[in-house]
C-alpha positions as CSV (number, residue, x, y, z in Angstrom):
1,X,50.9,86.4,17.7
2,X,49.4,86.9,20.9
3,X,51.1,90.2,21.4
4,X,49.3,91.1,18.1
5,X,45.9,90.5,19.5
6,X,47.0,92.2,22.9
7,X,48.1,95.1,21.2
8,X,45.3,95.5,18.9
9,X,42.9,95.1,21.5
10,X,44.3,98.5,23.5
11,X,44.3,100.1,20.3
12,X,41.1,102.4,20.6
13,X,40.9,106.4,20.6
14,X,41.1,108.1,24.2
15,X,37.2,108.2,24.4
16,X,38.3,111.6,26.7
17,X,39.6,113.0,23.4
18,X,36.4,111.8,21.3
19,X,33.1,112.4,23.2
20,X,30.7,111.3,21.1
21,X,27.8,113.8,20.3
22,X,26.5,113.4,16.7
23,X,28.4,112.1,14.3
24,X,32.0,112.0,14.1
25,X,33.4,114.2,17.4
26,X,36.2,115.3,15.9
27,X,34.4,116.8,12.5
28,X,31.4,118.6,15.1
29,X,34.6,119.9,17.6
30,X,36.9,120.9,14.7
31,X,39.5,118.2,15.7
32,X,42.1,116.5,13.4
33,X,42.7,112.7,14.4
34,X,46.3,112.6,15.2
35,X,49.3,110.3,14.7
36,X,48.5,108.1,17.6
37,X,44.7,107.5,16.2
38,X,46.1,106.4,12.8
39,X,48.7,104.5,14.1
40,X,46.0,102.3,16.3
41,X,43.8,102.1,13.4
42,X,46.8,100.8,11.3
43,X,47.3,98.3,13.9
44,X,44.0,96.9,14.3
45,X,44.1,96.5,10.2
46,X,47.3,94.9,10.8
47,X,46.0,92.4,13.2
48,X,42.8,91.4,11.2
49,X,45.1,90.8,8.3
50,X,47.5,88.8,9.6
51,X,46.4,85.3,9.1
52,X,47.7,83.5,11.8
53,X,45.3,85.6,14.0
54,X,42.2,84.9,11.7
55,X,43.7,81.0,11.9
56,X,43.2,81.7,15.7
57,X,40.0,83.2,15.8
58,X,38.8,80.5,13.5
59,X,37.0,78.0,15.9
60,X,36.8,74.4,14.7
61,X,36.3,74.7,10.8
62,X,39.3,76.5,8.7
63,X,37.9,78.2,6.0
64,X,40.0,76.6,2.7
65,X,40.9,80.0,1.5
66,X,42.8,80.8,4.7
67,X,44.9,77.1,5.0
68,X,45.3,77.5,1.1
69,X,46.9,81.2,2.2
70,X,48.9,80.4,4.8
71,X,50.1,76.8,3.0
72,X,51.7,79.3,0.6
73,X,53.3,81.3,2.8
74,X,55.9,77.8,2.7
75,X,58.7,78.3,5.6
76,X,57.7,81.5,6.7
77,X,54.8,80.9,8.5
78,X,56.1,77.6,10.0
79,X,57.9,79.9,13.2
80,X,53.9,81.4,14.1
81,X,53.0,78.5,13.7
82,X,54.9,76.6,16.1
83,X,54.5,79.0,18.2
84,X,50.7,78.8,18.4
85,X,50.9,75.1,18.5
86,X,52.8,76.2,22.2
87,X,50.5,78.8,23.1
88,X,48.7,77.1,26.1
89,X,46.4,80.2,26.7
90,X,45.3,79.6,23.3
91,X,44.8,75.5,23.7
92,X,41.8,76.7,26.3
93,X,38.3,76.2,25.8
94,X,37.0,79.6,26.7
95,X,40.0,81.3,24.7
96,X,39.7,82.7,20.8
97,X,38.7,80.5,18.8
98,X,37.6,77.8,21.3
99,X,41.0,76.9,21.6
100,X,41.5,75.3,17.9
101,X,44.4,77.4,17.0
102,X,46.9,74.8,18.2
103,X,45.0,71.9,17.1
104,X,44.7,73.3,13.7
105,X,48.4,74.3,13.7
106,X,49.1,70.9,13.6
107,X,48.3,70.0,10.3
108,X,49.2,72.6,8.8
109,X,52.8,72.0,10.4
110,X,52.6,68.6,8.9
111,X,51.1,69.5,5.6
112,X,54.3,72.0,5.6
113,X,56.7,68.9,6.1
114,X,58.0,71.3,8.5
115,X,60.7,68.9,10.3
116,X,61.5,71.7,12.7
117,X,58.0,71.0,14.4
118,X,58.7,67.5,14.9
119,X,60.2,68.4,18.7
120,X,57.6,71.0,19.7
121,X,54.7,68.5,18.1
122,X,56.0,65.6,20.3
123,X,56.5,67.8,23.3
124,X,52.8,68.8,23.1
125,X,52.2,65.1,23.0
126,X,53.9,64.6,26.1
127,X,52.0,67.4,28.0
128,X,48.6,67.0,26.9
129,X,46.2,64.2,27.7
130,X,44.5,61.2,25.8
131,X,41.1,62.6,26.0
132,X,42.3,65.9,24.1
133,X,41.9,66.7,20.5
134,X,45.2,67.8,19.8
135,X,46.4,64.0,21.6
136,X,44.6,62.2,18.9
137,X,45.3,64.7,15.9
138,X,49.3,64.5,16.9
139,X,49.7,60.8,17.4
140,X,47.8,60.3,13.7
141,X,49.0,63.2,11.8
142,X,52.9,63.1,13.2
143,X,53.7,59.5,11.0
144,X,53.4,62.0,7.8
145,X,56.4,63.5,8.5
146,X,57.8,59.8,8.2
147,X,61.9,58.4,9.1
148,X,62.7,61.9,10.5
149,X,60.6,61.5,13.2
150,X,61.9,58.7,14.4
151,X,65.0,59.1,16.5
152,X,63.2,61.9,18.7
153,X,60.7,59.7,19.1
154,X,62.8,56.9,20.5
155,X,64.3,59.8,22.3
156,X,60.8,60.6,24.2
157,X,60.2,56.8,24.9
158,X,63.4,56.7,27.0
159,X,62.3,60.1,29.5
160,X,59.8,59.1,32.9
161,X,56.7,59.6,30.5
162,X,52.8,59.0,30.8
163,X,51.6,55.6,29.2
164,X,49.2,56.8,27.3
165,X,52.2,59.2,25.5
166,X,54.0,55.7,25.6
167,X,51.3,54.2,23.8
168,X,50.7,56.9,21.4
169,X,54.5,56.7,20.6
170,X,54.2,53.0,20.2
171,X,51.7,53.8,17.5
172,X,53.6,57.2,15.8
173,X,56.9,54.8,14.8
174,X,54.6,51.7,13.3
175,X,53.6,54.0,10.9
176,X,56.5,55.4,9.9
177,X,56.8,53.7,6.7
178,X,60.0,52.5,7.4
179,X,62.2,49.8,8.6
180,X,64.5,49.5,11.7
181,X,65.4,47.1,14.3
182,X,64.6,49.4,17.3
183,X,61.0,49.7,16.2
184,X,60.4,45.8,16.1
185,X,61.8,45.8,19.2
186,X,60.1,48.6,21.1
187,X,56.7,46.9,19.2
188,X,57.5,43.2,20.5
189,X,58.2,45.3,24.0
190,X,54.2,46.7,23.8
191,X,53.1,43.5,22.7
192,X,53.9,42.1,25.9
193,X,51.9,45.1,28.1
194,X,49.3,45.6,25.8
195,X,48.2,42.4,23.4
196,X,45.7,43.9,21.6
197,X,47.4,47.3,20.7
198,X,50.4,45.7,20.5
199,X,49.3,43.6,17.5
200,X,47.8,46.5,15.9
201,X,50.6,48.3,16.0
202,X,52.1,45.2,14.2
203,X,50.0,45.2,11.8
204,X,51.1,48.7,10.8
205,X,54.6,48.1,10.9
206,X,54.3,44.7,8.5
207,X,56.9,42.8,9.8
208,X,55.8,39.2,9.5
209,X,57.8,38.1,12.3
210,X,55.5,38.9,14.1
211,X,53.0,36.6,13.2
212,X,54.0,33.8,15.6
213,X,53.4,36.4,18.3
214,X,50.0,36.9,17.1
215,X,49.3,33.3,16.7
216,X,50.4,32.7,20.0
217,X,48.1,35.3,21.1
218,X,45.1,33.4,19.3
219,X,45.8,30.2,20.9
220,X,46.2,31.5,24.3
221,X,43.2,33.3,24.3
222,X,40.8,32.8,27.2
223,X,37.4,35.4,27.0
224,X,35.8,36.8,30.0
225,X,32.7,34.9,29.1
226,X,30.8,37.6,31.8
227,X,32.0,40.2,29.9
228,X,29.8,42.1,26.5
229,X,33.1,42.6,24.8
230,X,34.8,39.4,26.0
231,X,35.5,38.5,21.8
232,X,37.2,42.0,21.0
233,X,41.0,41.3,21.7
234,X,40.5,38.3,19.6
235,X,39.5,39.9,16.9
236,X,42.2,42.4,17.2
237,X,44.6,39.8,17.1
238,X,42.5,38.4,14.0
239,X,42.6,41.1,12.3
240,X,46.3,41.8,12.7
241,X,47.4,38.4,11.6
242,X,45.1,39.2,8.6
243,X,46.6,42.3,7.7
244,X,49.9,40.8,8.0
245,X,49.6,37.4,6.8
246,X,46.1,37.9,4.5
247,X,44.3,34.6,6.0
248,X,44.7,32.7,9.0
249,X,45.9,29.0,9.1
250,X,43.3,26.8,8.3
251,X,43.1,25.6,12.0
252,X,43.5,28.6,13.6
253,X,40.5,29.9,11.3
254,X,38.2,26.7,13.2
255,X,39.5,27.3,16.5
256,X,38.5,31.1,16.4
257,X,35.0,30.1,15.1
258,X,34.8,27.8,18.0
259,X,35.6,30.6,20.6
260,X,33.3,33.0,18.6
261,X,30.0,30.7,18.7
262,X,30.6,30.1,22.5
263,X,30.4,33.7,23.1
264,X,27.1,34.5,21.2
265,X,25.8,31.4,22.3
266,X,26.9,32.7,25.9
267,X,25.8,36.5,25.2
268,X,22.3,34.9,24.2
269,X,22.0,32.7,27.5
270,X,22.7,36.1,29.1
271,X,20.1,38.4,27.9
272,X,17.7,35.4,27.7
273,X,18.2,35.6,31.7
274,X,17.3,39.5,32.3
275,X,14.4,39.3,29.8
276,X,10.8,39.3,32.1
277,X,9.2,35.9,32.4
278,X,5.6,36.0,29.8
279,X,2.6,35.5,31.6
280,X,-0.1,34.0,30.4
281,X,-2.7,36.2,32.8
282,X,-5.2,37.8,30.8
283,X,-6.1,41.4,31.8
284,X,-9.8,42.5,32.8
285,X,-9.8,44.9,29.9
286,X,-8.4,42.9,27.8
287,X,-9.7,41.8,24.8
288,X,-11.9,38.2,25.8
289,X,-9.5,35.3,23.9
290,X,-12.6,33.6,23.1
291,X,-13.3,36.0,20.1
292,X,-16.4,37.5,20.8
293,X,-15.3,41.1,20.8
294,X,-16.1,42.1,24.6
295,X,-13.7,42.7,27.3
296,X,-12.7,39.5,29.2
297,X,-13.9,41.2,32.6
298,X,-17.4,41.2,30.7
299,X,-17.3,37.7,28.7
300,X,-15.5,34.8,29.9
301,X,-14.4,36.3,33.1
302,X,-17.6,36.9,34.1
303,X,-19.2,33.3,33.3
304,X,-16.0,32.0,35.4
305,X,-17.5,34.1,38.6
C-alpha cells in the first residue's frame, strides 16, 4: 500500500522534458507525451483509486461511502488491511492521514469477522501503549470477534507482557460471550491485583460465583477518607454485584449507605475547611448598613470618628 503511495508520488514528467512556457509544452514544442508519461499518469489514477490509500489519507472521520466500498470488497481487502493495521510509519501523527489508517483498519477488520487479524490485532495490542487510540479501539472492538479469540489471547497472557496489555487482556476474554474455566480463573487471578477492575470485568463475564468475592470486597472496604475519590472502588464493586446479582443483600445495601454518608459528610467538613472565614468588616465605600443610601465612609463611619 505504501509502495503505491511511494510510487505514485515519483510519478511526475521529467520537468527537463516539459519546460513550461504557455500552455501545454509539449503542444507549443511539437512533442508527443510518451509511454513513460502515460504510464505515471496511469499510476497516479491507480493510486487515487485504490481505496485503501483514500482509507489512509482519510484522517479521523471515514466517509460511509468508502467503509461501505471497501466492506464489500469481503476477504479481499482483509490482507491490505492488516497490513495497514502494521504499518508503523502510518500509526504516526505527522504521517497521511494523521496516522488513522491503522486505527480505522481495525474496525473494519472486525466488522469483516476477519479471524485471520485476530494475531496481528493482539500483537498491535501488545506494542502500543494505553494512552493510544488504537489501545482502546482494540481492547473494545476485539470481543466481537467472540470464542475464536480466545486461546491466542490466553496465549499472549502467558509471554513477559506490559500490565496495562495484561489488563486490557483481562477485559478482551470477559467479553467474549462465552464460557470457560480458564477465564474465571485468569478473572479471580485480576481480582486479586486489581479489585475494582477485577470486579468489572466480572461483571462482564456473569459468572455468579463471583459474587462472594465481590461481597467480600464490600465488607472489607476501608476509604481513604483524605481522598476526593475515596467512594469509587466501592461503587465499582456495587455496581458489579448489581449487574451480577440485580440488588445487593439487604444489609449489605445499609452498610454501603453507612460508608457513603461518612464520606460526603467527610468531603463537606473538607471544603468547609479551605472555604475563607466571612468578615463582618464593612468597607469605606460600602454601602452604609444603616439604610440611608451614603457610603459608610460618609454616614455611620464618619459619626463613629
Amino acid at each position: 500500500m505504501r509502495q503505491i503511495v511511494a510510487s505514485a508520488e515519483k510519478m511526475y514528467v521529467d520537468p527537463s522534458a516539459l519546460r513550461r512556457r504557455d500552455g501545454h509544452p509539449w503542444l507549443r514544442e511539437g512533442l508527443v507525451p510518451g509511454p513513460s508519461f502515460w504510464y505515471q499518469a496511469t499510476m497516479q489514477v491507480t493510486a487515487s483509486a485504490d481505496p485503501i490509500v483514500r482509507l489512509l489519507e482519510a484522517g479521523e472521520h471515514v466517509p460511509d461511502s468508502l467503509r461501505s466500498e471497501l466492506l464489500a470488497l469481503g476477504s479481499t481487502i482483509i490482507p491490505p488491511l492488516i497490513e495497514l493495521l502494521e504499518d508503523e510509519e502510518a500509526a504516526l501523527e505527522d504521517s497521511t492521514g494523521d496516522g488513522w489508517g491503522p486505527i480505522h483498519a481495525v474496525g473494519l477488520l472486525v466488522d469483516l469477522k476477519a479471524e485471520e487479524a485476530i494475531e496481528p490485532l493482539l500483537r498491535t495490542l501488545a506494542e502500543s501503549g494505553i494512552d493510544d487510540i488504537i489501545y482502546s479501539r482494540i481492547t473494545i472492538r476485539l470481543p466481537e470477534l467472540g470464542a475464536p479469540v480466545l486461546e491466542q489471547a490466553l496465549s499472549l497472557m502467558g509471554e513477559d507482557i506490559d500490565e496495562d496489555v495484561r489488563g486490557a487482556l483481562y477485559s478482551i476474554i470477559s467479553e467474549l460471550g462465552i464460557r470457560d474455566e480458564r477465564i474465571f480463573e485468569h478473572l479471580c487471578e485480576y481480582f486479586e491485583k486489581e479489585r475494582a477492575l477485577g470486579a468489572m470485568c466480572f461483571a462482564e463475564y456473569g459468572d455468579e460465583r463471583a459474587l462472594q468475592l465481590i461481597r467480600g470486597a464490600i465488607e472489607e472496604f476501608e476509604p481513604d477518607w483524605d481522598s476526593d475519590v475515596a467512594i469509587l472502588d466501592l461503587n465499582e464493586f456495587v455496581d458489579s454485584y448489581e449487574r451480577i446479582a440485580g440488588a445487593l443483600p439487604a444489609e449489605l445495601m445499609d452498610y454501603v449507605g453507612e460508608l457513603r454518608s461518612e464520606w460526603e459528610l467527610r468531603v463537606a467538613q473538607r471544603i468547609a475547611a479551605t472555604m475563607p472565614a466571612l468578615s463582618n468588616k464593612i468597607g469605606r465605600n460600602e454601602p452604609c448598613p444603616c439604610g440611608s443610601g451614603k457610603k459608610y465612609k460618609k454616614c455611620c463611619q464618619g459619626a463613629q470618628s
